[in-house]
C-alpha positions as CSV (number, residue, x, y, z in Angstrom):
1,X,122.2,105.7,107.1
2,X,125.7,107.3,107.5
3,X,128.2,107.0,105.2
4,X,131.2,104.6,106.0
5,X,133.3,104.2,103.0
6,X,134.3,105.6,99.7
7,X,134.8,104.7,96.1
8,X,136.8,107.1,93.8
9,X,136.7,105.9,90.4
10,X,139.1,107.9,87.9
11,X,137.7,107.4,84.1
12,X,140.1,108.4,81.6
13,X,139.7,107.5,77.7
14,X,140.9,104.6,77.5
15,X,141.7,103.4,81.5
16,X,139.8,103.3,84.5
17,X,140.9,103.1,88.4
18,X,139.3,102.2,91.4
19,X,140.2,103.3,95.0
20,X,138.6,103.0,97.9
21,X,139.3,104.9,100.9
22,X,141.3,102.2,103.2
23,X,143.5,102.4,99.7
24,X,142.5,98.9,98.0
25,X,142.6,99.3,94.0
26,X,141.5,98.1,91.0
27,X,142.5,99.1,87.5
28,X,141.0,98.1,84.2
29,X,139.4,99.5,80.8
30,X,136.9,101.6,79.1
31,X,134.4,99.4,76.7
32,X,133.1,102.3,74.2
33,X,133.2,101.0,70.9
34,X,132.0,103.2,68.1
35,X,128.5,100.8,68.2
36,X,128.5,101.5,72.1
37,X,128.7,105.1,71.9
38,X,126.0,105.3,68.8
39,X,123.9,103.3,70.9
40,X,124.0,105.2,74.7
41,X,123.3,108.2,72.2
42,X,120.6,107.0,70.6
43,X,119.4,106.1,74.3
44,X,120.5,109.9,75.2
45,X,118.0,111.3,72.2
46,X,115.5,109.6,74.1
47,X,115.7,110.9,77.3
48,X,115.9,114.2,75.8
49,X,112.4,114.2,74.4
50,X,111.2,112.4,77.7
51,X,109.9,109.4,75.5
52,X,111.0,106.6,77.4
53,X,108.4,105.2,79.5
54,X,109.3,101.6,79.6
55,X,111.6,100.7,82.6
56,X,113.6,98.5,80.6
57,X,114.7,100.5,78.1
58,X,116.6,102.8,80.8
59,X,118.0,99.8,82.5
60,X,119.5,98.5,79.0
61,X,121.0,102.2,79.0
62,X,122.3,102.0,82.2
63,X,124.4,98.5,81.4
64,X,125.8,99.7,78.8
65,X,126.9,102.6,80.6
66,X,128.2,100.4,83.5
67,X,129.6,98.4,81.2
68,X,131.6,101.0,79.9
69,X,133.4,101.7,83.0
70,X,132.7,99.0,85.8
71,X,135.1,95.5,84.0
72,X,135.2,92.7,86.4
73,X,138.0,93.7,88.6
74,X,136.4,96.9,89.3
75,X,133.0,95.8,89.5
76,X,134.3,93.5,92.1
77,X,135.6,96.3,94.4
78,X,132.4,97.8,94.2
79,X,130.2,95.0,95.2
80,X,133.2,93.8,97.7
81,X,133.0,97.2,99.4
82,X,129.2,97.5,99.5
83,X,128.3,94.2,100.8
84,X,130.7,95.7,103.9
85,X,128.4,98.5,104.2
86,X,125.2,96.7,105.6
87,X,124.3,99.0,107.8
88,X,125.7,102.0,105.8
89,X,126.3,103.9,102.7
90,X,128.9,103.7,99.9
91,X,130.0,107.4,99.0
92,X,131.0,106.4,95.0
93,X,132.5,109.3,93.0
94,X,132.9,109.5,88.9
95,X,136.0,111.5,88.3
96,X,137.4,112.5,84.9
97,X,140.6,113.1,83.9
98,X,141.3,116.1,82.7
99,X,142.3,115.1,79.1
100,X,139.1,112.8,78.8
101,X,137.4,112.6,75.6
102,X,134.6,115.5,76.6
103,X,132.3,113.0,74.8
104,X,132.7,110.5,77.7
105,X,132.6,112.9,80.4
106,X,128.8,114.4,79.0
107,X,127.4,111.2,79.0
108,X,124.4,110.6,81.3
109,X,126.4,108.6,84.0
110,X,123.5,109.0,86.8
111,X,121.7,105.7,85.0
112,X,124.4,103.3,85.3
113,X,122.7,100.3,86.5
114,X,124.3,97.4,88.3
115,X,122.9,94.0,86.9
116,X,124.3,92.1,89.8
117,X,122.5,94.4,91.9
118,X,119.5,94.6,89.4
119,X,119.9,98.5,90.6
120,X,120.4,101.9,89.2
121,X,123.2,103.2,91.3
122,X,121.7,106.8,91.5
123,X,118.9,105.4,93.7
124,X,120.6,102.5,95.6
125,X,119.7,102.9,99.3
126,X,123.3,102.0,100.3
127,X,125.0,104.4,97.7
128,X,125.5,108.0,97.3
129,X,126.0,108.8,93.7
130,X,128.3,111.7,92.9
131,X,130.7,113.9,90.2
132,X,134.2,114.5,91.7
133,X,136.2,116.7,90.0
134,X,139.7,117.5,90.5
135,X,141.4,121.2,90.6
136,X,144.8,122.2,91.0
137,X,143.9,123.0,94.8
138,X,143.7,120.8,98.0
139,X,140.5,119.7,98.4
140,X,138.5,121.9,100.3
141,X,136.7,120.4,103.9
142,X,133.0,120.5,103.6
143,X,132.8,121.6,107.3
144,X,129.4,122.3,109.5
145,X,128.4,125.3,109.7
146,X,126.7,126.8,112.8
147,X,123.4,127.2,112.9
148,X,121.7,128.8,111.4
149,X,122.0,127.5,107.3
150,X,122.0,130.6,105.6
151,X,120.0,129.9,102.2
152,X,119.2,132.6,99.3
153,X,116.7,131.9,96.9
154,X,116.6,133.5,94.0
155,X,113.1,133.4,92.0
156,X,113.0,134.2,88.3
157,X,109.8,134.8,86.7
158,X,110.5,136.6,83.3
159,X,107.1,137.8,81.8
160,X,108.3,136.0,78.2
161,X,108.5,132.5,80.1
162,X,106.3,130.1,81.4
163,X,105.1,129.9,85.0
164,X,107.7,129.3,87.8
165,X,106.0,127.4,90.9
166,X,108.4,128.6,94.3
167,X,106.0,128.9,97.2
168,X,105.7,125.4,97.9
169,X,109.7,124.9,98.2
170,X,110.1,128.2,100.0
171,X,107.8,127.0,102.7
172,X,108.9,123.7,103.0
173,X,112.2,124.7,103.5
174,X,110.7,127.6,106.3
175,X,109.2,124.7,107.9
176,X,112.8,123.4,108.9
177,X,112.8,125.6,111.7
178,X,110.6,124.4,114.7
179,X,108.8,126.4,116.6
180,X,110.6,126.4,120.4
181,X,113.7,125.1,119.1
182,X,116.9,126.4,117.5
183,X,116.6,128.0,114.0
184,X,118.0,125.5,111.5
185,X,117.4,127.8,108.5
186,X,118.1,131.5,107.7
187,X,116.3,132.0,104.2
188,X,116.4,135.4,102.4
189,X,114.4,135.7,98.8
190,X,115.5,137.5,95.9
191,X,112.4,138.5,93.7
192,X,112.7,140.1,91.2
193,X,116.1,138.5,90.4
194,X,118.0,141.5,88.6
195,X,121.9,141.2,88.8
196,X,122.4,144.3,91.1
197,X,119.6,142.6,93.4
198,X,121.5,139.6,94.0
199,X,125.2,141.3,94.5
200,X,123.5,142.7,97.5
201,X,121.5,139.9,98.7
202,X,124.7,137.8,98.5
203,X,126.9,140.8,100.3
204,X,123.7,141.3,102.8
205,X,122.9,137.6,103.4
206,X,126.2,135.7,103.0
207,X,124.6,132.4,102.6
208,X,125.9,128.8,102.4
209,X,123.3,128.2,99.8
210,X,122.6,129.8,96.6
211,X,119.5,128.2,95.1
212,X,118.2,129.3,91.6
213,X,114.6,128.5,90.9
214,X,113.8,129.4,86.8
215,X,114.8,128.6,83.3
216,X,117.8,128.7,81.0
217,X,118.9,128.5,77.9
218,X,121.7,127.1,75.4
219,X,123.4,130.4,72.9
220,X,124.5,128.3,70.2
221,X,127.0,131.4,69.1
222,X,129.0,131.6,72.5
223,X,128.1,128.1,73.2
224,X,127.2,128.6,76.9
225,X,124.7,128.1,78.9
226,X,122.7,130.8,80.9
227,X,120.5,131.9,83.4
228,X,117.7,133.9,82.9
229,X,117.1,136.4,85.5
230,X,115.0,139.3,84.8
231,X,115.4,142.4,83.2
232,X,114.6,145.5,85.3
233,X,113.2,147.8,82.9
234,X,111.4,145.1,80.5
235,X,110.7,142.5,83.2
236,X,111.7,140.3,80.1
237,X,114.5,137.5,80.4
238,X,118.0,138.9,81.2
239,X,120.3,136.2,80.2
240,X,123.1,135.5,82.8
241,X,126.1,133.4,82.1
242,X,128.4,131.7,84.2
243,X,131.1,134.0,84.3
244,X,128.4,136.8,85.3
245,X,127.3,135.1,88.2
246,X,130.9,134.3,89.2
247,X,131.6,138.1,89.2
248,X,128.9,138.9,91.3
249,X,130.3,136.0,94.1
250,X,133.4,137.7,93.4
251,X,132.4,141.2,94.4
252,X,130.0,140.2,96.9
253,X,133.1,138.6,98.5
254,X,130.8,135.6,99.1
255,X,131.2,132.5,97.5
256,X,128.7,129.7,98.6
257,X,129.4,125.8,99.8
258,X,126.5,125.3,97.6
259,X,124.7,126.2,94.6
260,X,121.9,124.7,93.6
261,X,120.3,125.4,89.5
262,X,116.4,124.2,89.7
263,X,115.9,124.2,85.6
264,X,112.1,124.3,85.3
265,X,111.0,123.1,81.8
266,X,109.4,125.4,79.7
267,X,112.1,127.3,77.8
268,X,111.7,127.8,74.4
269,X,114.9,125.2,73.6
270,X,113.8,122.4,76.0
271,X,114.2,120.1,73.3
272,X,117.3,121.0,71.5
273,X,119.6,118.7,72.3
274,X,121.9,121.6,72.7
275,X,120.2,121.9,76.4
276,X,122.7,119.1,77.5
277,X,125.6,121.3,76.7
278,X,123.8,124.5,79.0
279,X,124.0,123.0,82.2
280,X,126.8,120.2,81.7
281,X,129.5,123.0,81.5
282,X,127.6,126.1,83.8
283,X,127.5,123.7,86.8
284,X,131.7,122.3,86.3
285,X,132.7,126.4,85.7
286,X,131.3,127.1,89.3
287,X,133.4,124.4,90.8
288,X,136.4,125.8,89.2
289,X,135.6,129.0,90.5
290,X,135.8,127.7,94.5
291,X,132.2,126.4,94.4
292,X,133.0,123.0,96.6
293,X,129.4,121.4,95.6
294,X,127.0,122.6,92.2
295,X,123.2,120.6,91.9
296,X,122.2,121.1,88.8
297,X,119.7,119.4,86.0
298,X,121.3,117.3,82.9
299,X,117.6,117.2,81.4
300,X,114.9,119.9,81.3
301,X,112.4,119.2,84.1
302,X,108.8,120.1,85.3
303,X,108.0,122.3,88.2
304,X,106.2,120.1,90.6
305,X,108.9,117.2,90.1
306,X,111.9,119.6,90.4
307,X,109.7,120.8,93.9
308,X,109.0,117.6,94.7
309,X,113.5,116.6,94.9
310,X,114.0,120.1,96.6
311,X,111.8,118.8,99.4
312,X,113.5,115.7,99.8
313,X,116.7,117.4,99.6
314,X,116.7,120.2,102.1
315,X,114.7,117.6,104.1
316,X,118.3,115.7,104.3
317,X,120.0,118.5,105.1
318,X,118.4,119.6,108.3
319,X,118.3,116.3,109.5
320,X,122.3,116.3,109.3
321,X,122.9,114.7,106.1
322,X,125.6,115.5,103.4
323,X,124.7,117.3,100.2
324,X,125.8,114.0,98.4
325,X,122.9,112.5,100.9
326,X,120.2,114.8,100.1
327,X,120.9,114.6,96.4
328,X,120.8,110.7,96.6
329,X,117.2,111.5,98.4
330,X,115.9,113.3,96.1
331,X,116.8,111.2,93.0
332,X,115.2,108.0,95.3
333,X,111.4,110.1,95.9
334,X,111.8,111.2,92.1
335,X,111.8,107.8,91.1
336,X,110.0,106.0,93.8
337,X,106.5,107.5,92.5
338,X,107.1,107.8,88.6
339,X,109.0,105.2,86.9
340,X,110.8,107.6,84.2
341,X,114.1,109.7,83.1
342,X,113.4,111.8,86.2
343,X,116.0,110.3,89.2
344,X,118.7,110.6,86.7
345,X,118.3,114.1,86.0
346,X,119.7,115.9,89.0
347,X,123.4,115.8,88.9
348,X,125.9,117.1,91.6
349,X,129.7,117.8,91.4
350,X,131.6,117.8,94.0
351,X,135.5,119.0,95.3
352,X,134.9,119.2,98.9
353,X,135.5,116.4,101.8
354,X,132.0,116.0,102.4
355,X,131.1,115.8,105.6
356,X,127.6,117.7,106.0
357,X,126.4,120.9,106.2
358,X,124.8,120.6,109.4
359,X,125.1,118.9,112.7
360,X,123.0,115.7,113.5
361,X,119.9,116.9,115.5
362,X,119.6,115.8,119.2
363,X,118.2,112.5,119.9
364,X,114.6,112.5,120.4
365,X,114.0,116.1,118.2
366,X,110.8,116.4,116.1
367,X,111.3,115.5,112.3
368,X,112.3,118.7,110.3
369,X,111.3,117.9,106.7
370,X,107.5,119.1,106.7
371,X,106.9,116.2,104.4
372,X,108.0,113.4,106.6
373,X,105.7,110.6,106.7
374,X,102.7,113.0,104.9
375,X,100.8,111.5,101.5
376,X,101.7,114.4,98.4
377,X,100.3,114.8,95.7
378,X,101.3,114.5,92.2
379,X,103.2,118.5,92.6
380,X,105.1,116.8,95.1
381,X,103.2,119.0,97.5
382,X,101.2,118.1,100.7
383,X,97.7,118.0,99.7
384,X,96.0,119.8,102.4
385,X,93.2,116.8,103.7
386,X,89.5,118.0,102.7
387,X,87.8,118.9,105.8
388,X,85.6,116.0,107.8
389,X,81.9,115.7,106.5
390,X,81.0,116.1,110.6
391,X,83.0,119.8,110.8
392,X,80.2,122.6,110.6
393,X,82.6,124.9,111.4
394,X,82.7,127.6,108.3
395,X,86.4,128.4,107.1
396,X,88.3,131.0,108.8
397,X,87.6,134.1,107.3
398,X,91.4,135.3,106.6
399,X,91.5,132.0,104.6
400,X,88.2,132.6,102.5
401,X,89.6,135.9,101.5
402,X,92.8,134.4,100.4
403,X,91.2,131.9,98.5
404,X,88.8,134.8,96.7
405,X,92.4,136.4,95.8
406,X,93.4,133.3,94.1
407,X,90.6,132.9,92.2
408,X,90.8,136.8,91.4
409,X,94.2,136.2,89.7
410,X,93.5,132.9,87.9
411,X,90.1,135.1,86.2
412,X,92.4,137.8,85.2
413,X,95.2,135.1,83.8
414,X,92.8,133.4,81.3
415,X,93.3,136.5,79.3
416,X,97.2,135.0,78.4
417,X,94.8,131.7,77.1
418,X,94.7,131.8,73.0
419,X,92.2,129.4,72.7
420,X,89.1,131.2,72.7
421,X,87.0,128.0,73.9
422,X,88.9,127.0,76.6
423,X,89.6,130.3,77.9
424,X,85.6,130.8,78.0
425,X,85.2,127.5,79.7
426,X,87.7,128.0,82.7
427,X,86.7,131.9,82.6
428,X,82.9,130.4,83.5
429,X,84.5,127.7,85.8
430,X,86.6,130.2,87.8
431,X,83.8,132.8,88.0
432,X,81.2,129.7,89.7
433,X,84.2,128.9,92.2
434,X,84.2,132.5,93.2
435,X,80.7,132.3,93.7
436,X,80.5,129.8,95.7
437,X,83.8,130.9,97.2
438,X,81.2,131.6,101.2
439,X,82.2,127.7,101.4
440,X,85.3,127.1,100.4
441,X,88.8,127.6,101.7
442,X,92.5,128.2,100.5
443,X,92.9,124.8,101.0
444,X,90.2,124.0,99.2
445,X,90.5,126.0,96.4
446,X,94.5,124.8,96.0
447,X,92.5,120.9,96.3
448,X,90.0,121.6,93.7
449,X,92.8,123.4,91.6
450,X,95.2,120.3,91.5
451,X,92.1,118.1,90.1
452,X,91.4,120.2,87.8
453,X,95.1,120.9,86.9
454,X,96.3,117.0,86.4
455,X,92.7,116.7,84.3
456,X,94.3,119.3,82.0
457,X,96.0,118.8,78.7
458,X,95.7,122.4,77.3
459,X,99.4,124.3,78.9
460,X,98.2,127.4,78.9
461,X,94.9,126.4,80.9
462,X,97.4,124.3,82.8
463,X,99.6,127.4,83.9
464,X,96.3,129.2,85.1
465,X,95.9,126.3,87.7
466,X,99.2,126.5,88.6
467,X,98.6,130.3,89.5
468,X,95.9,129.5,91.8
469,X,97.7,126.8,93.6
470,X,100.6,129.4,93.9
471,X,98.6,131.8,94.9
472,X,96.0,129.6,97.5
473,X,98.8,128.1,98.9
C-alpha cells in the first residue's frame, strides 16, 4: 500500500507537537512521571534479557509509552489522519529535539501500542514507523536510483565469536534479479571484512547500501559502540567504531543512502544493559555524518530472525517500496510468527524525503522477493520440500558432493564442542549421515540439519548445525 500522508511528531522534555503534512497541528504534553519512567525501565530490563513471553506484558509497555507522548489532542490527529488512509499508509515519524532529556530519546519507542487501535504501531499495516532526526542541513531527497541497486555486504566472522549465518540473506537478496529481465541488484561481498578491504570495496563498488552482517560490542571506557570486523593477522575481532567507519566513507568518497547494522547475538556483552547504549548512538553518528537512512538493532538478536527481517526487507525494496516500507515489513514477518520482543527491535532513523530507492516494477512482472508466498522455516529460510515418495530419480551428483562437503565441515567443527558427550554423540551422528550420504542431497542434508538444530539445546552443538546449513545451502 503506498504511502499517502505524514505525521511528524516533535518530542521535547516536557512538550510534544503534532504535524501532519497538509499542515494541521496538535500540541500537548509529555506524561513521564518518576513512577512512569521506573516502570517502562523495569519493562526495558526485561526485554533485554528476552524474558517477556507474555503478549500482554509488552502491550502494557507499549501504553505507557504511548501514553507518554500521544495526549488526547494528539492521539486524535493520529487516529483522524489514519482512518483517511483506508487504502494507504500513514508515514509517522518520532523526532527529538535536540536538547531532550537523552533518557527519553533511548527509550524503546518501537512498542508504543495504540489501545484505540488495540495495535502496536511498529507493525500496523496502515503505518510506517520511523526515527526522524533533524540536522542543521536541508533535508536531503531520498531519490531512485537507476537500476541497478548497488548493495555491499560486509561479512564478519571473527574466529573469537560465535557463528555468523549470511548465505541465506546473500542469496535471497541475488534472487532479486530475474532471469530475462533487468538487473534490480548489484551485490559485491566483503569477506574477510578488514578496514583496508572495505575502503576499496566502497571506492570499487560505490553502493547505495552498506549492509553489516556480525557482532558488536559496548567499551564501557570510551563509551561507544563498535563493530567488530576482523583482524588481518589474528583473524580475531578488530573493533571498529563509528568514527572509523565514517573515515573510511570519507576517503572512499562514497557515502551510502543506506546502512544497514544486522547485530547477531552472541557477543560476549549481549546482556549488559550497556548493549542499548552501542547501537542507540553508532546508528544517530552515521546520520550526522550524511547518512540519510541507518537500520540498526536496539536489542541483541539471533541469526535466523535477523535473516528472516532482511528477507522481508530487501523483498520491499525491489518491489519499489521505501526503506521506511521495508523496515515496517520486516518488523510485521518478525512478529507475525513469534509473539516476542523481536518486531520492536529493528530501528531506523531517517533525514531523507523518503521516497524509495527503486522504481515500481512494470505491471504484470514476476514477484522479486524469493520468499513470496513460499512456507520458511523457523531460520526464516525456505525449507527446500523433501523430494516426492514416487521420484526414483537419485540426486544430482554435484549436489551429493556438496552435501558430503557439509557434512565434512560440521565432523571437523565438533572439535570447538567442550562437552565430551555431546561432541561424541553428534561426531557418530555426522559420521552415519556421511555414510549414508549415496542418498541424500544438499537439500536434504540442510532439512535433516534444521530438525536436528531446533531439537538442540546445547550452543555449541547448535553452531555445528548451523555450519552445515551454511554450508549445504
Amino acid at each position: 500500500m503506498p504511502v499517502t500522508n505524514e505525521i511528524t511528531i516533535v518530542v521535547g522534555t516536557t512538550k510534544v507537537k503534532a504535524t501532519s503534512k497538509g499542515g494541521a497541528t496538535k500540541n500537548g504534553f509529555v506524561f513521564l512521571d518518576q513512577l512512569r519512567r521506573a516502570t517502562i525501565k523495569v519493562f526495558e530490563e526485561m526485554l533485554l534479557d528476552d524474558t517477556i513471553q507474555n503478549r500482554r506484558h509488552m502491550e502494557v509497555l507499549g501504553q505507557h509509552l504511548y501514553a507518554a507522548i500521544f495526549d488526547k489532542d494528539v492521539d486524535q490527529l493520529l487516529n483522524k489522519k489514519l482512518s483517511e488512509v483506508q487504502s494507504g499508509r500513514l508515514r509517522l515519524q518520532l523526532q527529538f529535539e535536540k536538547d531532550v532529556d537523552p533518557e527519553i530519546a533511548s527509550l524503546p519507542w518501537e512498542f508504543l501500542y495504540s489501545p484505540t487501535r488495540q495495535d502496536f504501531l511498529a507493525t500496523d499495516v496502515n503505518l510506517v514507523l520511523s526515527r526522524y532526526m533533524e540536522l542543521d542541513e536541508d533535508r536531503e531527497v531520498f531519490s531512485q536510483c537507476d537500476r541497478p541497486l548497488r548493495a555491499l555486504i560486509v561479512i564478519s566472522r571473527p574466529n573469537d565469536e560465535r557463528t555468523v549465518l549470511s548465505k541465506e540473506v546473500v542469496n535471497a537478496i541475488k534472487s532479486l534479479n530475474v532471469e530475462g529481465q533487468e538487473s534490480t541488484i548489484a551485490l559485491e561481498v566483503v569477506d574477510p571484512p578488514t578496514l583496508q578491504n572495505i575502503e576499496d570495496a566502497l571506492r570499487n563498488h560505490q553502493p547505495h547500501i552498506f549492509h553489516f552482517i556480525g557482532h558488536g560490542k559496548y567499551d564501557p571506557v570510551k563509551r561507544n559502540g563498535h563493530l567488530l570486523l576482523v583482524n588481518p593477522n589474528t583473524n580475531s575481532s578488530d573493533p571498529c567504531d563509528d568514527s572509523t567507519l565514517i573515515d573510511r566513507f570519507r576517503d572512499a568518497k562514497c557515502f551510502p543512502r543506506l546502512v544497514f547494522l544486522h547485530m547477531c547475538e552472541g557477543g560476549a556483552s549481549e546482556k549488559d544493559a550497556s548493549t542499548l547504549q552501542a547501537f542507540s548512538g553508532f546508528a544517530p553518528k552515521l546520520i550526522h555524518a550524511k547518512i540519510p537512512s541507518v537500520v540498526a538493532m536496539q536489542y541483541p538478536i539471533k541469526n535466523e530472525h535477523a535473516r528472516d527481517f532482511s528477507l522481508a526487507f530487501y523483498a520491499t525494496l525491489a518491489d519499489g517500496g521505501s526503506v521506511d516500507e521495508g523496515v515496517q515489513e520486516g518488523r510485521r514477518k518478525l512478529d507475525l510468527n513469534r509473539r516476542s520482543r523481536l518486531f520492536g527491535t529493528p530501528v531506523l532513523y531517517m533525514h531523507s524525503a523518503e521516497i524509495g530507492i527503486l522504481p515500481k516494477p512494470p505491471p504484470g512482472a514476476a514477484q522479486t522477493a524469493s520468499t513470496a508466498g513460499s512456507p520458511t522455516n523457523g531460520l526464516g529460510v525456505e525449507k527446500a520440500p523433501a523430494q516426492s515418495a514416487l521420484v526414483t530419480t537419485p540426486p544430482d551428483p554435484a549436489s551429493i558432493i556438496k552435501a558430503s562437503e557439509a557434512l565434512s565441515a560440521g565432523i571437523k567443527a565438533t572439535e570447538a564442542i567442550p562437552d565430551a558427550v555431546n561432541k561424541k554423540k553428534l561426531r557418530q551422528r555426522l559420521f552415519k549421515m556421511k555414510k549414508d550420504i549415496k542418498d541424500k542431497s544438499s537439500t536434504d542434508i540442510f532439512n535433516e540439519s534444521f530438525d536436528a538444530w531446533q531439537e538442540e539445546t546445547d550452543p555449541a552443538v547448535k553452531a555445528v548445525w548451523e555450519l552445515i546449513m551454511e554450508e549445504a545451502s
